[in-house]
C-alpha positions in Angstrom: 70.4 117.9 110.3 69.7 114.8 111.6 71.4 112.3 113.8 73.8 110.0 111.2 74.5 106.5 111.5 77.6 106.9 113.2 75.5 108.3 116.2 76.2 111.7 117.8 78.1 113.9 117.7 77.8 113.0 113.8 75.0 114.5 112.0 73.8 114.5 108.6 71.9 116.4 105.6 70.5 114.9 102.4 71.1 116.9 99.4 68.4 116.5 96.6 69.6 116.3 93.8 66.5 115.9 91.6 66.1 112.9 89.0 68.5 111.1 86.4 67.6 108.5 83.7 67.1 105.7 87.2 65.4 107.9 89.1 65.8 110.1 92.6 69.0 111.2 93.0 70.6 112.4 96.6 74.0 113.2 98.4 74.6 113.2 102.0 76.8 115.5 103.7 77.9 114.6 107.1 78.9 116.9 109.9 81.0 116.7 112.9 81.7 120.2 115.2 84.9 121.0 116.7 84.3 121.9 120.8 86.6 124.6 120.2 85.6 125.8 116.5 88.6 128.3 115.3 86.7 129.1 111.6 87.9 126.4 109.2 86.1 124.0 107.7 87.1 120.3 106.3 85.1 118.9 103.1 86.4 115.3 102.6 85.2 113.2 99.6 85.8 109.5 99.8 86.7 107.4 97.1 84.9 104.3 95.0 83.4 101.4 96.3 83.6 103.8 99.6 81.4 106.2 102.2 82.5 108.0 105.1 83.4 105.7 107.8 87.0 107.1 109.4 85.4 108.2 112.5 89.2 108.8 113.4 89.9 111.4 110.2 87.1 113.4 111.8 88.6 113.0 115.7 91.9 114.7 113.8 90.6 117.7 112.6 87.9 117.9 115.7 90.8 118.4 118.1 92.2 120.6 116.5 89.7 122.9 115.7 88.7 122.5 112.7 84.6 121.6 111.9 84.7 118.2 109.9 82.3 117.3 106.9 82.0 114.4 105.1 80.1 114.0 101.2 78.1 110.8 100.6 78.4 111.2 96.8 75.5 110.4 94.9 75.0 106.5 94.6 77.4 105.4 97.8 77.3 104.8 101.1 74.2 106.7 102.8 73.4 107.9 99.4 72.9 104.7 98.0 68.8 104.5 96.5 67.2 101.1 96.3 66.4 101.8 92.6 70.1 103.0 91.9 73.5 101.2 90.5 75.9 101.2 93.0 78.8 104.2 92.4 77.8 104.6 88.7 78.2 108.1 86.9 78.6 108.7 83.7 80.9 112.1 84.0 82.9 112.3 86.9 81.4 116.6 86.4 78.3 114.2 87.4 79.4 115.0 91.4 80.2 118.7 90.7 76.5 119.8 92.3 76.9 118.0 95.4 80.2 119.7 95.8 78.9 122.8 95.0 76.0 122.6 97.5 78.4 121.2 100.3 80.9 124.0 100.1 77.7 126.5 100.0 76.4 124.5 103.1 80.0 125.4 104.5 80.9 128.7 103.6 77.8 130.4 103.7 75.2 128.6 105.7 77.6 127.5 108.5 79.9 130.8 107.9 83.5 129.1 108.0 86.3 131.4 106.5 88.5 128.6 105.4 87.9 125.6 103.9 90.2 122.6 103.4 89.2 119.8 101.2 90.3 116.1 101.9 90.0 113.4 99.1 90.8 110.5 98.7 91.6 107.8 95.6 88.7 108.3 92.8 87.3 111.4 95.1 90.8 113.1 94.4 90.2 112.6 90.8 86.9 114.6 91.7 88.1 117.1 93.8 91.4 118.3 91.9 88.8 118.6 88.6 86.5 120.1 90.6 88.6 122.6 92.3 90.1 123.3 88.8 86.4 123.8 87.4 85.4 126.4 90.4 89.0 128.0 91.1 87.5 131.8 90.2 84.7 131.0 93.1 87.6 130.9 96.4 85.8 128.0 97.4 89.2 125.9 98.1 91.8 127.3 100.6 93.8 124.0 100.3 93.4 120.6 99.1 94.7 117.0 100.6 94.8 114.4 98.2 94.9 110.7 99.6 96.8 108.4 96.6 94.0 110.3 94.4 93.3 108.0 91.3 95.1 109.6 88.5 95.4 106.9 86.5 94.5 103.1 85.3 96.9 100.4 87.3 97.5 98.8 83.9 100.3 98.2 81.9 100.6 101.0 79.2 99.3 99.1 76.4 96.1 97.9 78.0 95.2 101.4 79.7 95.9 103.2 76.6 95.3 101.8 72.9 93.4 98.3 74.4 91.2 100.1 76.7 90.5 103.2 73.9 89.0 100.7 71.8 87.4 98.8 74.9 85.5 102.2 75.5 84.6 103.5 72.2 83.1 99.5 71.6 80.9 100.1 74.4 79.8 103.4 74.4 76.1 102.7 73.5 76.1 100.6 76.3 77.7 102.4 79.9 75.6 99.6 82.3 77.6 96.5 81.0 79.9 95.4 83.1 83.5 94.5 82.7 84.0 90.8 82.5 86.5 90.8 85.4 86.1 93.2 88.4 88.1 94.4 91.6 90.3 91.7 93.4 89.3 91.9 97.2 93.1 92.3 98.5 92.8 95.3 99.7 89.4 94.8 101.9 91.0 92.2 103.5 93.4 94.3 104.4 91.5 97.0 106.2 88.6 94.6 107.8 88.7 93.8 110.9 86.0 90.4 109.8 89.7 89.6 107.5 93.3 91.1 108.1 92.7 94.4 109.1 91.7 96.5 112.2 88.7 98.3 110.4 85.0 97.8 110.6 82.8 99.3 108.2 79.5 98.4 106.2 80.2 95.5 103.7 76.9 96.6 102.0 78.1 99.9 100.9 81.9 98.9 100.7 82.4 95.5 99.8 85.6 93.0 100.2 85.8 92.6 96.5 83.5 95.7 95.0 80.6 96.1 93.4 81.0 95.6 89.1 82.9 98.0 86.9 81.0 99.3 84.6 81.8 101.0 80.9 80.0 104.3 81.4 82.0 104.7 84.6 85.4 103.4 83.0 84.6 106.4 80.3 84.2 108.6 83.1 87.2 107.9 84.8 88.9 107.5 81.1 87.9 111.2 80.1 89.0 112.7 83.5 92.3 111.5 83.8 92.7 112.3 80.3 91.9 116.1 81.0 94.3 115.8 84.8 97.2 114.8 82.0 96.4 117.9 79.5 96.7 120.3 82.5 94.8 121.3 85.5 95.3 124.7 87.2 94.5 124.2 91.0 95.2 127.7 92.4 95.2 126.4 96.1 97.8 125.0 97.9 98.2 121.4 97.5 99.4 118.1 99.7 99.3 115.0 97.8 99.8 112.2 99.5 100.7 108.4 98.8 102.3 105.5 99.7 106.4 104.2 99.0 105.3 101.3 96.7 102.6 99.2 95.4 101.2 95.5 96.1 100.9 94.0 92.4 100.2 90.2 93.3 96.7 88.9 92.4 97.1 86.6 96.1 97.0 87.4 99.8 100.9 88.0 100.9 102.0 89.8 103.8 103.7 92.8 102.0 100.1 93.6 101.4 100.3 95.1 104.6 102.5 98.0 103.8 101.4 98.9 100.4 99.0 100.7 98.1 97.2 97.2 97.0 94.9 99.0 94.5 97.0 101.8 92.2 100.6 102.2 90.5 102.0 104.9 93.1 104.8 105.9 90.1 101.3 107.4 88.3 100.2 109.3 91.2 103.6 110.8 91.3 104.2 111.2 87.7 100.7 112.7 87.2 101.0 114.9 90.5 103.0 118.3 88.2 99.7 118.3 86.3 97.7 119.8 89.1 98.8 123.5 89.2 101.7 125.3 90.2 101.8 125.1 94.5 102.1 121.3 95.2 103.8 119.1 97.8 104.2 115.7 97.6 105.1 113.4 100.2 105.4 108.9 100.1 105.0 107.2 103.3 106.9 103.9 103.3 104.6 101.3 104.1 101.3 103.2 103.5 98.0 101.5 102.6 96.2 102.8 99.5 93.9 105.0 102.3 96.6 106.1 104.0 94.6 106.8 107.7 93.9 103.5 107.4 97.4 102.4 107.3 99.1 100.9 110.4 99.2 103.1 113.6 102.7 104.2 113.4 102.4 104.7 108.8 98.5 106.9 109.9 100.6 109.0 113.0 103.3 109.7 110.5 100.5 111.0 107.5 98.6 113.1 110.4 101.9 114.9 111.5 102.5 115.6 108.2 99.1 116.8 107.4 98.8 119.2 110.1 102.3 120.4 109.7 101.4 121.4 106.2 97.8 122.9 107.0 99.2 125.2 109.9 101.8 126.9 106.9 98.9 126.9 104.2 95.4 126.9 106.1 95.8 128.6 108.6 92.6 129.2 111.5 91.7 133.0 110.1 93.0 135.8 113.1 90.0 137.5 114.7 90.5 140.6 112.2 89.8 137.6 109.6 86.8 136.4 111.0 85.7 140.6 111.8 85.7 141.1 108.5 84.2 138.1 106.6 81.6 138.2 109.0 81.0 141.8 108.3 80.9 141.3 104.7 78.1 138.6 105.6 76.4 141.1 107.6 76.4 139.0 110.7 78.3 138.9 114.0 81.5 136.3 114.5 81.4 134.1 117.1 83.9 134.9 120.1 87.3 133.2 119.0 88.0 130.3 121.6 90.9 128.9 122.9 92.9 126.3 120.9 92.0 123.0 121.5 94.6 120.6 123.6 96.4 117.9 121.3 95.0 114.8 122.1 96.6 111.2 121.0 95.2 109.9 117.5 92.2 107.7 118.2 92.4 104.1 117.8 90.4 101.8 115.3 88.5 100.8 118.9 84.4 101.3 118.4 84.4 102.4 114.8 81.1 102.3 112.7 
């Protein structure tokens, strides 16, 4: 590990990931230790046009003892190779190996005995298939899914028969880009630069995007087409969004208290397509990244959160920890005292 971006206590480890049809391919997983460690482990996964930036996600967990990681997925943020097109896949099962090598990293190389994974928007898309896809593995001890991105915020007859034909049109040809791409509502409303109290990397995350392209609308096309046949997620689950949507195509002020970039009816109609052990909960006046949302909307998610993560995923009991360690064939670590709560951080100094 090296020293990330974000400067210490943040670290960080590039994945490699070999060569696709551009090139060099990487990930970047990015580490943050608990002072007072109790055994579980956060993986969170970030969402498109995105990286890991939420200095104040990690602080959450930190105090609290968990061990906070965070995946660069291959062609974002840290990951992001001169020669590469920004967030492109073709599959969304394209991310599955730097998921795979992250929660090895975890449970195996840093020995944690539970393991929470924290996604958010297109990432939850990811996540919930990929938990789905290694469910036999008991990788995934719980999943938190922040407005995951379960479906097009379109009306029904463009996201369906319009955009069917849209895709099977252009499959020969998954760089084009669509003609018209992201509205930049939403940055505005998180950047400090604009209307928000947030300051992140405009290279990596920009106000307005970077194009949409076919072979990633196919992606996302074919994996919320297999999230509506069924998944079976068989870890707890706490999906998360916001009370309503922002549909205006200007700046208004209700902006402010909504998810500006998806229909929150999907993410709740599509939520009972998961698996069988799922709570959902809306936050009235939530942003589409809900820690992002206004201090007294993020302290409201992060009560819920770790009310729900002390019922499901729970820190292991020393006779836990005795005997995962013993089936590693190494010695556990003596357990140490629970950290002290601490007030959520504040936007103040963020990367």
């Amino acid at each position: 590990m090296e020293i990330d971006v974000l400067g210490e206590p943040y670290e960080r480890r590039v994945i490699d990931l070999g060569n696709d049809d551009e090139g060099p391919v990487v990930a970047t997983l990015v580490r943050r230790r608990s002072e007072h460690p109790d055994g579980r482990a956060v993986l969170y996964v970030h969402g498109f046009v995105d990286y890991f930036f939420q200095t104040h996600l990690a602080e959450f967990f930190t105090d609290r003892g968990w061990d906070f990681y965070a995946l660069d997925l291959r062609k974002y943020g840290r990951s992001l190779l001169p020669h590469q097109t920004p967030n492109f896949c073709r599959s969304l099962d394209e991310y599955f190996p730097e998921l795979d090598e992250a929660a090895r990293i975890i449970r195996e190389e840093d020995g944690h005995d539970r393991m929470l994974v924290a996604a958010h928007s297109t990432g939850g898309l990811i996540a919930s298939l990929w938990a789905d896809a290694r469910r036999t593995r008991g990788w995934v001890d719980g999943l938190f899914l922040n407005s995951p991105f379960f479906d097009l915020n379109l009306p029904w007859v463009v996201r369906r028969p319009l955009l069917s034909a849209v895709c099977r049109a252009t499959r020969r040809n998954p760089y084009g880009t669509l003609p018209q791409g992201l509205n930049q509502i939403y940055g505005e409303s998180i950047h400090a630069d604009h209307r928000g109290e947030w300051n992140y990397n405009l290279e990596w995350k920009p106000l307005a995007g970077f194009p949409v392209r076919y072979g990633w609308l196919n992606a996302i096309r074919e994996a919320q087409a297999r999230l509506r046949r069924g998944l079976d997620v068989d870890a707890p689950i706490l999906l998360a969004c916001s009370a309503r949507s922002f549909r205006g195509v200007r700046w208004d002020e209700a902006a402010r208290l909504a998810d500006a970039v998806l229909n929150v009816e999907h993410i709740a109609q599509w939520a009972t397509h998961l698996g069988g052990h799922l709570t959902l909960v809306r936050f009235d006046g939530g942003l589409h990244d809900l820690t992002l949302s206004g201090p007294e909307v993020r302290e409201r998610v992060f009560t819920e959160v770790d009310r729900w993560a002390q019922v499901y995923v729970p820190a292991p009991s020393p006779g836990d920890q005795d005997r995962e360690a013993g089936s590693r064939g190494t010695t556990p670590p003596p357990a140490a005292e629970a950290a002290p709560s601490r007030p959520l951080a504040t936007p103040a100094d963020r990367a």
